[in-house]
Structure formats: C-alpha cells, structure tokens
C-alpha positions in Angstrom: 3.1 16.9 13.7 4.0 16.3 10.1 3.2 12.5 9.0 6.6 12.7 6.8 10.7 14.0 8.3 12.6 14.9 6.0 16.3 14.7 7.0 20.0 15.5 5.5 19.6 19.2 3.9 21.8 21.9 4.4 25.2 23.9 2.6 26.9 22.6 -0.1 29.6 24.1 -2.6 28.4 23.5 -6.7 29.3 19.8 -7.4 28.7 18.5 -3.8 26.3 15.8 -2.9 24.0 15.4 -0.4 21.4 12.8 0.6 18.2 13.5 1.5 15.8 11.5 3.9 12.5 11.0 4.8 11.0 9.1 7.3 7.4 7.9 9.0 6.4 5.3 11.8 3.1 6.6 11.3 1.9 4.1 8.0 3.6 1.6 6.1 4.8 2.9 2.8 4.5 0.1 0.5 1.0 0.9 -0.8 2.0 4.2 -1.3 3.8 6.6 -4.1 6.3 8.6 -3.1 7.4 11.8 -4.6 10.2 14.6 -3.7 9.6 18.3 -4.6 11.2 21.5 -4.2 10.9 25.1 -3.9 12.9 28.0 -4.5 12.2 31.6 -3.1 9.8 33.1 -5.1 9.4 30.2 -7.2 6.5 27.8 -7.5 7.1 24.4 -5.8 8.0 21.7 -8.4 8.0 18.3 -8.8 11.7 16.3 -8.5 11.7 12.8 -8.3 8.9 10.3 -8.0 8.8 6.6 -7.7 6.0 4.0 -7.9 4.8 1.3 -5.4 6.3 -0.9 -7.8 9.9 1.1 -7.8 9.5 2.6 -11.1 11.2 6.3 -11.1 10.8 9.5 -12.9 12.9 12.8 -12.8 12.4 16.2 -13.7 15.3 17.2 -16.9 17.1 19.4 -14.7 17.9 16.5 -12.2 18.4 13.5 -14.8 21.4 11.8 -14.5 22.3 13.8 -10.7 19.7 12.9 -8.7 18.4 9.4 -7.8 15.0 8.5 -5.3 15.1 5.1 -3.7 12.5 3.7 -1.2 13.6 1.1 1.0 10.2 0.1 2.1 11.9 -2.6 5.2 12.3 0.5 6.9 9.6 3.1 5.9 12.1 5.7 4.3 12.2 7.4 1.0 16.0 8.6 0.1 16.7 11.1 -2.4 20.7 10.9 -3.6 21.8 14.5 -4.9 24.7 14.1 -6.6 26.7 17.5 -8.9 24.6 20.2 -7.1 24.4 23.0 -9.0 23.1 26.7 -7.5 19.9 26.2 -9.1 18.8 23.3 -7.1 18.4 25.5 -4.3 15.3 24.8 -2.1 13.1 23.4 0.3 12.8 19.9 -0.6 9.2 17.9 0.3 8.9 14.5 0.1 5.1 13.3 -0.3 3.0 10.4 -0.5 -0.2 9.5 -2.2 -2.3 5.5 -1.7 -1.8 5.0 -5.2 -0.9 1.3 -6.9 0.0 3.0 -10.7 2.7 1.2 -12.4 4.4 4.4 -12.8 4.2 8.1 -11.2 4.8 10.5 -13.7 1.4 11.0 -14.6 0.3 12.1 -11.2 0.1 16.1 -10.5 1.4 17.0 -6.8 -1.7 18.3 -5.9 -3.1 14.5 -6.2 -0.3 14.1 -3.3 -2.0 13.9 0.2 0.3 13.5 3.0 3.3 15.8 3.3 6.8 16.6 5.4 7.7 20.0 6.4 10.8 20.2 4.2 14.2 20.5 4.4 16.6 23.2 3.1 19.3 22.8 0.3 21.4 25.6 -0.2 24.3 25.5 -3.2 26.5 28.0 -3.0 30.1 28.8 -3.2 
C-alpha cells in the first residue's frame, strides 16, 4: 500500500477548480518536503508545486498564480488548490515526500523524492 492517498481528482470544464488531497497516518510530515507532480499521456512526469518544511512554496510557470500547495501538518495532509483549469493541466497528479529540512524546495529534482502516492486523475475538458 502506497505510504501517500491522494484524494479529490476527476472532470472538470476549462476554468473549474478542483482541490487536491493527500493524506498519510503512516509518518508525521513535518520533517518532510512535500511536492505535487503530474503526468500527461505520453508526456514525461513533471514537477508542480513544492513546499518546504518551513512552508516556503514554489510553482512550475504554467501553474503560477492558479494553483496553490498548502500543508496543514496538524493533520498530516498536503492540499493542492487548482484553481482556472485549463486542458493542458490534464494528468495524473503525485504528491511526494522527501526527509529534507532546506529552507526552500525548488532546488530538489523529483528523483531526490522517496516516498510516493499512486496518483490521482485530473481531466479538463469541455
């Protein structure tokens, strides 16, 4: 069983929102930083969001401005907000985790992430 459940995908129209979750009982996250990436069919998987153990974020330029990753480390989930979908930010969506105490994660490559979810789908279409 995956050590990460990702929660809240599924159909949207262009413009829509959705919220995505992720969830663990199985460590605590506050050592840990936490990323969200995404794949498309065909596509390599890329990097999203990430945030910091101490809550500093980073986006990829397609998702500036849309999208927003929280961490609500109380109760061991990771969110990421979606906001003006748009057809191209159709995916699977990961979220990840990596013990790492950086000041900020947008130096890290996702293959330095070690503990994974199984995804869940986004699909933007009208």
């Amino acid at each position: 069983q995956s050590q990460f459940v990702e929660s809240g995908g599924g159909l949207v129209q262009p413009g829509g929102s959705l919220r995505l979750t992720c969830a663990t009982s199985a460590l605590s996250l506050v050592p840990y930083m936490l990323g969200w990436f995404r794949q498309a069919p065909g596509k390599e998987r890329e990097g999203v969001s990430c945030i910091s153990v101490y809550g500093l974020a980073d986006y990829a330029d397609s998702v500036k401005g849309r999208f927003t990753i929280s961490r609500d480390n109380a109760k061991n989930i990771v969110y990421l907000q979606m906001n003006s979908l748009e057809p191209e930010d159709t995916g699977i969506y990961y979220c990840a985790a990596r013990r790492d105490s950086a000041y900020v994660c947008n130096d890290t490559p996702q293959n330095d992430y070690t503990d994974w979810g199984q995804g869940t789908q986004v699909t933007v279409s009208s």
